[in-house]
Jmol script that loads the backbone (N, CA, C; Angstrom):
load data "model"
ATOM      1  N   UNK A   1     106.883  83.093  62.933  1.00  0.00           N
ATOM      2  CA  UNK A   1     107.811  83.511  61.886  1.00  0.00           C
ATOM      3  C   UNK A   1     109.101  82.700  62.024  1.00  0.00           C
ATOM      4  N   UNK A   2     109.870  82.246  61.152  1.00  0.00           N
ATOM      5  CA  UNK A   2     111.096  81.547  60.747  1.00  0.00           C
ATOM      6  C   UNK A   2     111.820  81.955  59.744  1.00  0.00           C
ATOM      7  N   UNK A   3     113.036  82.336  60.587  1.00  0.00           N
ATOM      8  CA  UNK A   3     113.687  82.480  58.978  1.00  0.00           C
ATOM      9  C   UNK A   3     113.978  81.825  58.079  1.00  0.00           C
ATOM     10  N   UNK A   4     114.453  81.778  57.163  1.00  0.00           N
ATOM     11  CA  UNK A   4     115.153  80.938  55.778  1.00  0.00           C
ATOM     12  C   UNK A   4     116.809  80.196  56.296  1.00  0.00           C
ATOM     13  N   UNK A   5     117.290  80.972  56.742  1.00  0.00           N
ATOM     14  CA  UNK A   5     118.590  80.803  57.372  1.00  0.00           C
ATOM     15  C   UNK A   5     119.035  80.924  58.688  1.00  0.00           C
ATOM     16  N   UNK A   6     119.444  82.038  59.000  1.00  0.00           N
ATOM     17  CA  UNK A   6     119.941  82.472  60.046  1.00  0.00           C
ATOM     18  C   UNK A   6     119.059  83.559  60.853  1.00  0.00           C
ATOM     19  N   UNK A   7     118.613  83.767  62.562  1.00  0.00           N
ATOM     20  CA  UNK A   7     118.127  85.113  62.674  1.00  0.00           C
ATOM     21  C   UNK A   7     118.940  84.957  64.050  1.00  0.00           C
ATOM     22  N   UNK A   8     119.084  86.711  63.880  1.00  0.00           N
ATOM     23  CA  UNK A   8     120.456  88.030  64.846  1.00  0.00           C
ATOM     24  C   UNK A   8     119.627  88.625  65.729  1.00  0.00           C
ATOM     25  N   UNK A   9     119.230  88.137  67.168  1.00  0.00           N
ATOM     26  CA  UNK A   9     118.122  89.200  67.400  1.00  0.00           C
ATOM     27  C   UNK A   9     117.394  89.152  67.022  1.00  0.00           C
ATOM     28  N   UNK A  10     116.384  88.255  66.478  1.00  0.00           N
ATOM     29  CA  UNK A  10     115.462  88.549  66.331  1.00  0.00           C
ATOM     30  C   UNK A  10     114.586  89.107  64.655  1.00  0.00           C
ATOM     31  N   UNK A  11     116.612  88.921  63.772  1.00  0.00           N
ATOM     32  CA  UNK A  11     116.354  89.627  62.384  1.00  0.00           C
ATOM     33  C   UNK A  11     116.806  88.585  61.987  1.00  0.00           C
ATOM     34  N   UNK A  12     116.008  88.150  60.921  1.00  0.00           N
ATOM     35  CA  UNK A  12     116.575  87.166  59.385  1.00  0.00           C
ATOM     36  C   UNK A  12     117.713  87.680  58.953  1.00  0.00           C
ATOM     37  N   UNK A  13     118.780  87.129  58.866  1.00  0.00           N
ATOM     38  CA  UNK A  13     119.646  87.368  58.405  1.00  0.00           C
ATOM     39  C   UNK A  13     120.130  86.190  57.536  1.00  0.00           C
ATOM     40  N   UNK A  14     121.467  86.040  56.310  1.00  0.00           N
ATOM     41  CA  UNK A  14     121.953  84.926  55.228  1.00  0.00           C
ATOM     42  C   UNK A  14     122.736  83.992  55.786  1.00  0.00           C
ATOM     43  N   UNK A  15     123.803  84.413  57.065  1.00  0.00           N
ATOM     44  CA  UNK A  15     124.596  83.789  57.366  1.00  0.00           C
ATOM     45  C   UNK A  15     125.189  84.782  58.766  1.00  0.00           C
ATOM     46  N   UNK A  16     125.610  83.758  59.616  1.00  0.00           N
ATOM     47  CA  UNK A  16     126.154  84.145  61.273  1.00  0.00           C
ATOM     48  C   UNK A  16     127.816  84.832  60.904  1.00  0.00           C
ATOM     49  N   UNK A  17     127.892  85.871  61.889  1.00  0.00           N
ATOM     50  CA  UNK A  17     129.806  85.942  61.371  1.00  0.00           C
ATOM     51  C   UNK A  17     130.648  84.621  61.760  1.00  0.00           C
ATOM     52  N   UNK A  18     130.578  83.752  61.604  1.00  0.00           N
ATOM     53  CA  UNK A  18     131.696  82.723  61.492  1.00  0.00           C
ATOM     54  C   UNK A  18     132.888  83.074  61.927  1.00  0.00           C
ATOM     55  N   UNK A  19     132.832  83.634  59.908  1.00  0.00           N
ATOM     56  CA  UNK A  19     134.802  83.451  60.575  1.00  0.00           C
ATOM     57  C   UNK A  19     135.324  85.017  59.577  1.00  0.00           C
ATOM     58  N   UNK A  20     134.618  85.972  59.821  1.00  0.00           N
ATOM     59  CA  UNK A  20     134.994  87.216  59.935  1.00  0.00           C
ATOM     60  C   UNK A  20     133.891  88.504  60.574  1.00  0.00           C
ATOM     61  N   UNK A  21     134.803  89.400  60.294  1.00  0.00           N
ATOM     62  CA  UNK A  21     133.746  90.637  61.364  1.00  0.00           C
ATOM     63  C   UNK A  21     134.482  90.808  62.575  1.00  0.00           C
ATOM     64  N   UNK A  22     133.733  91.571  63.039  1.00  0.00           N
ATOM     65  CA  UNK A  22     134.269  92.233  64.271  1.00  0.00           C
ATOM     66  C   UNK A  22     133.813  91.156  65.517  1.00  0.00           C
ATOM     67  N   UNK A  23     132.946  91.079  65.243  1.00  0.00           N
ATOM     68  CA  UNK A  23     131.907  90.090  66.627  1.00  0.00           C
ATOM     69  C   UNK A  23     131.885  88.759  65.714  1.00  0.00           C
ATOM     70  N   UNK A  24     132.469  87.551  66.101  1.00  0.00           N
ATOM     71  CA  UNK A  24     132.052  86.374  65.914  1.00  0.00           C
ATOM     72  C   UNK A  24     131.541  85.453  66.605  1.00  0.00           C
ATOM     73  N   UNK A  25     130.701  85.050  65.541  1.00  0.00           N
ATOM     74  CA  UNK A  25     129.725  84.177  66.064  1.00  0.00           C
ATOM     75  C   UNK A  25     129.256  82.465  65.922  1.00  0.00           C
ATOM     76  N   UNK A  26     128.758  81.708  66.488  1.00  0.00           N
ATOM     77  CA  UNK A  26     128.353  80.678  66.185  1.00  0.00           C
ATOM     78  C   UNK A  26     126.954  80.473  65.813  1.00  0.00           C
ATOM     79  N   UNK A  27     126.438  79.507  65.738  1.00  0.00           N
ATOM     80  CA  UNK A  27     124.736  78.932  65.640  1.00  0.00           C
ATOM     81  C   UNK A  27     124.128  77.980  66.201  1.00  0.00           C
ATOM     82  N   UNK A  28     123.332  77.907  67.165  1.00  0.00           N
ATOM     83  CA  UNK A  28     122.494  76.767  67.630  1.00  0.00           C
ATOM     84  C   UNK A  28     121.279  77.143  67.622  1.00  0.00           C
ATOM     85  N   UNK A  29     120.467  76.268  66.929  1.00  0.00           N
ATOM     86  CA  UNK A  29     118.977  76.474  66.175  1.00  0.00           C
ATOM     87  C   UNK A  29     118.571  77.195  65.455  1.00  0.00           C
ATOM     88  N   UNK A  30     119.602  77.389  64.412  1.00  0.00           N
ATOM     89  CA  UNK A  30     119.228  79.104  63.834  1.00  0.00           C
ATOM     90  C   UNK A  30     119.460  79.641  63.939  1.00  0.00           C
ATOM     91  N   UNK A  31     119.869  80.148  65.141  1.00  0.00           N
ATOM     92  CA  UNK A  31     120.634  81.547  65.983  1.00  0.00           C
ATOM     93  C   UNK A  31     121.246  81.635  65.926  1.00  0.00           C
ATOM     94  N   UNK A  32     122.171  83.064  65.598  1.00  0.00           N
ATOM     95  CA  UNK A  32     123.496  83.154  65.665  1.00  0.00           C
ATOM     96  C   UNK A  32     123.813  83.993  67.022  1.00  0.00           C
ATOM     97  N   UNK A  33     125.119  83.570  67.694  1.00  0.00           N
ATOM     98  CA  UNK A  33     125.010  83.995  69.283  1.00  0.00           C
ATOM     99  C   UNK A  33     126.757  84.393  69.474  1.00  0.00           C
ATOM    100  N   UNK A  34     127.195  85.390  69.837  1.00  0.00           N
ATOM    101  CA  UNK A  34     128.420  85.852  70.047  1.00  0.00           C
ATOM    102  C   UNK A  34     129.083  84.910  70.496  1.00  0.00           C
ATOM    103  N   UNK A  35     130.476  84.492  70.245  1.00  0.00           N
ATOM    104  CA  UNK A  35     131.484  84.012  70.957  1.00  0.00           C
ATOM    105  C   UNK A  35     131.704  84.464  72.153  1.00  0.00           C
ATOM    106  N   UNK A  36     132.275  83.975  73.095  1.00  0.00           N
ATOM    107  CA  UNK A  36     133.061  84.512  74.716  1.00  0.00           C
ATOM    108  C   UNK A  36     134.172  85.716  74.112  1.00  0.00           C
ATOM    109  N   UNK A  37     134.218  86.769  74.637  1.00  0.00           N
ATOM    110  CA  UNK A  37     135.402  87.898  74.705  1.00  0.00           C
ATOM    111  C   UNK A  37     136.433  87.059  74.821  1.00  0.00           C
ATOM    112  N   UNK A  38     137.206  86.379  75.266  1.00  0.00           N
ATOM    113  CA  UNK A  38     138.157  85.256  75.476  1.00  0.00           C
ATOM    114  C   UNK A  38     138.659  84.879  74.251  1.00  0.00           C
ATOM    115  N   UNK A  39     137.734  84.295  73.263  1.00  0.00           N
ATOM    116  CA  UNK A  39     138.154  83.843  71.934  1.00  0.00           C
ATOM    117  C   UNK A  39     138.904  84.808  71.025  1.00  0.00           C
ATOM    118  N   UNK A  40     140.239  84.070  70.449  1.00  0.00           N
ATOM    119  CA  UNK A  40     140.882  84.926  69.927  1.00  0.00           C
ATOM    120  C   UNK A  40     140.184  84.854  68.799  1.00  0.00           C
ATOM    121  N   UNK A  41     139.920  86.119  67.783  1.00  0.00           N
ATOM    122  CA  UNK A  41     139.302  86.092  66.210  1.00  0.00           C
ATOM    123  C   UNK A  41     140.373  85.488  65.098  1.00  0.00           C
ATOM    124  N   UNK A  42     140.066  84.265  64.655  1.00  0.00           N
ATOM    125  CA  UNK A  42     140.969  83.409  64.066  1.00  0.00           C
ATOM    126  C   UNK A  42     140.528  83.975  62.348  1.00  0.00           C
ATOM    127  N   UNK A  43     140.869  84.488  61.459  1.00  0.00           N
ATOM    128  CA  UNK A  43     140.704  84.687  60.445  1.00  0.00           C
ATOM    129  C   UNK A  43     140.086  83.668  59.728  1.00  0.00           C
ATOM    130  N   UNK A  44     139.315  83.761  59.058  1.00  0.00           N
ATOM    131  CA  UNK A  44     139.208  82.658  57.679  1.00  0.00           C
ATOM    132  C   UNK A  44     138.653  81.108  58.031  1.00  0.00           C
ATOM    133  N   UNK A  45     138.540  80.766  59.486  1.00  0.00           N
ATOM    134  CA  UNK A  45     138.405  79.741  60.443  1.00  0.00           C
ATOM    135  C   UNK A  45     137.304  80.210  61.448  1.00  0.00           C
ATOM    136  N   UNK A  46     136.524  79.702  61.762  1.00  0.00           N
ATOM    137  CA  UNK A  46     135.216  79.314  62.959  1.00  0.00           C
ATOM    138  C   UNK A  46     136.430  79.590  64.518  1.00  0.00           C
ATOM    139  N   UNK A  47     135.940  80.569  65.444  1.00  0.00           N
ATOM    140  CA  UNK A  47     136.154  81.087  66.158  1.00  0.00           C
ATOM    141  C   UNK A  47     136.080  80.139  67.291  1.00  0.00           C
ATOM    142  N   UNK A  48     134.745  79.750  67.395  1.00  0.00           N
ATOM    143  CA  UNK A  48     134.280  78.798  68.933  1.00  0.00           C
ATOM    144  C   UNK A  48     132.889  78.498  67.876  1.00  0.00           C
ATOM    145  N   UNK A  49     132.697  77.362  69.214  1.00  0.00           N
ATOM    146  CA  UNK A  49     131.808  76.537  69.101  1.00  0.00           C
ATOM    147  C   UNK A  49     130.719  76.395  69.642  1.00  0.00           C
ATOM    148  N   UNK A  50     130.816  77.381  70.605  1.00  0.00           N
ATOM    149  CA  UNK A  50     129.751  77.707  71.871  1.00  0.00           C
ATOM    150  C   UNK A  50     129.732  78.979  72.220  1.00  0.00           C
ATOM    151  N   UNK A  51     129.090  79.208  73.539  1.00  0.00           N
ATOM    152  CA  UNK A  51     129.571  80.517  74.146  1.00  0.00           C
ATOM    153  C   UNK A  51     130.299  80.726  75.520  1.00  0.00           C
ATOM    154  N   UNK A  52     130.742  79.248  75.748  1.00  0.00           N
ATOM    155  CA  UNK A  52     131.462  79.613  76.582  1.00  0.00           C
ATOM    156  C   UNK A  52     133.100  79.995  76.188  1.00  0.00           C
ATOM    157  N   UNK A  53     134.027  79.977  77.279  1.00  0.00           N
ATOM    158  CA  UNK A  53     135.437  80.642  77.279  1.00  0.00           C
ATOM    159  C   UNK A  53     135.549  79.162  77.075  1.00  0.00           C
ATOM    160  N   UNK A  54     135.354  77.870  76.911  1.00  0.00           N
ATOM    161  CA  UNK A  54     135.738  76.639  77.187  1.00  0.00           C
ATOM    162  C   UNK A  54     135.510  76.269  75.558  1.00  0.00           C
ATOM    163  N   UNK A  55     135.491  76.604  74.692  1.00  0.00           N
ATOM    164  CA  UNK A  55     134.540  76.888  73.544  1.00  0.00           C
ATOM    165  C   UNK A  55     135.490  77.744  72.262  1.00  0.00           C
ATOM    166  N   UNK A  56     136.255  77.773  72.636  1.00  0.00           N
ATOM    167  CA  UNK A  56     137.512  78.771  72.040  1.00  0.00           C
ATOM    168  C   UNK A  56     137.734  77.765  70.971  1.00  0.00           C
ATOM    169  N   UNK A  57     138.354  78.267  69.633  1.00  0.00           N
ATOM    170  CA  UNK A  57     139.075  77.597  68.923  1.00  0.00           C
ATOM    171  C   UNK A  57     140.534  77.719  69.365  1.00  0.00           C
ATOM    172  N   UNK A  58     141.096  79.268  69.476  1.00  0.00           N
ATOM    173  CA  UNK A  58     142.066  79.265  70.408  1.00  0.00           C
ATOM    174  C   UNK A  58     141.838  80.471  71.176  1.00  0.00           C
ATOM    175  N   UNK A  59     142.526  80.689  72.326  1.00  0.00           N
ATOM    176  CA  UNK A  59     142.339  81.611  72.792  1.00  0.00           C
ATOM    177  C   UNK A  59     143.080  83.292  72.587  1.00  0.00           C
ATOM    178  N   UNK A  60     142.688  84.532  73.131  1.00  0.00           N
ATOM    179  CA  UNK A  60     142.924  85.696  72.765  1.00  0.00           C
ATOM    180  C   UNK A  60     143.899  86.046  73.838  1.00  0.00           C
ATOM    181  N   UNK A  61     144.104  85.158  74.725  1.00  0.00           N
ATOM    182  CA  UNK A  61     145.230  85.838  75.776  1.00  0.00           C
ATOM    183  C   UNK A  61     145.582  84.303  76.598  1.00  0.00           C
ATOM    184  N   UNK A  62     145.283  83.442  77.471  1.00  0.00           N
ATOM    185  CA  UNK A  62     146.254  82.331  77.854  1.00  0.00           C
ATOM    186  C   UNK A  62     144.657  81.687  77.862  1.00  0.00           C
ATOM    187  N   UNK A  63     145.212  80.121  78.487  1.00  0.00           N
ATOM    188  CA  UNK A  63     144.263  79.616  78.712  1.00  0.00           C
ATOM    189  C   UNK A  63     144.629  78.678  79.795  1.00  0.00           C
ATOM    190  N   UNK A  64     143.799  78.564  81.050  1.00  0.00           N
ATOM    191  CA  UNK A  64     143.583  78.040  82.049  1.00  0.00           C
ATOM    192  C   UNK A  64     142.740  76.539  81.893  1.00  0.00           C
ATOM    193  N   UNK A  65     143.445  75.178  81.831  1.00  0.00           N
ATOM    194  CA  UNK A  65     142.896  74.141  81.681  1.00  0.00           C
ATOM    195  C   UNK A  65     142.019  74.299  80.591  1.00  0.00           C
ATOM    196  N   UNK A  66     141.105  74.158  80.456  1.00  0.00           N
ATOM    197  CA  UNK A  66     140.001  74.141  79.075  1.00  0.00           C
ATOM    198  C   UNK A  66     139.364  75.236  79.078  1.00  0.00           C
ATOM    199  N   UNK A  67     139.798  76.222  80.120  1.00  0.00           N
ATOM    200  CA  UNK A  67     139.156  77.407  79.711  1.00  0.00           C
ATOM    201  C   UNK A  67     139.718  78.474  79.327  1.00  0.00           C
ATOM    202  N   UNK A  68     139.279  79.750  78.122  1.00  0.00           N
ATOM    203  CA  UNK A  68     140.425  80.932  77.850  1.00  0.00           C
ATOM    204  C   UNK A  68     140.421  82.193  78.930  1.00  0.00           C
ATOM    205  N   UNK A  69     141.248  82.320  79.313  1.00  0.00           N
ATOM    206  CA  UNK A  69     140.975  83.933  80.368  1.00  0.00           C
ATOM    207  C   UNK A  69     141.969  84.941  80.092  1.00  0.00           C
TER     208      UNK A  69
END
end "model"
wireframe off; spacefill off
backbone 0.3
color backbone group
C-alpha cells in the first residue's frame, strides 16, 4: 500500500503539519515525522528540517552551537 501523498503512522493523509498545528512536522519519503521539542513553532514557515535539535529553523529556548536545547 502507498499513499497518494503523505502517510502519519501508518495513515494516508493530504499533507504533513509544516507550518501549523500543534505538532510540527517534516517529510522524508512520504512520511511525515515530528520535529525535535527544541524547535520553536514558527508560524506560517517550515519549523525544521529533520528531527534532530540541529534541524531547527529557530530555536524554542537558546541554542548551543548548531544545536537547540
Amino acid at each position: 500500500l502507498s499513499c497518494r501523498h503523505y502517510s502519519r503512522r501508518g495513515v494516508c493523509v493530504p499533507t504533513c503539519h509544516f507550518t501549523q498545528g500543534e505538532t510540527r512536522e517534516f517529510a522524508q519519503g512520504g512520511e511525515c515525522f515530528e520535529c525535535h521539542p527544541e524547535c520553536e513553532h514558527v508560524e506560517g514557515s517550515v519549523t525544521c528540517n529533520g528531527s534532530g535539535a540541529d534541524t531547527c529553523t529557530r530555536c524554542a529556548h537558546y541554542r548551543d552551537g548548531p544545536h537547540c536545547v
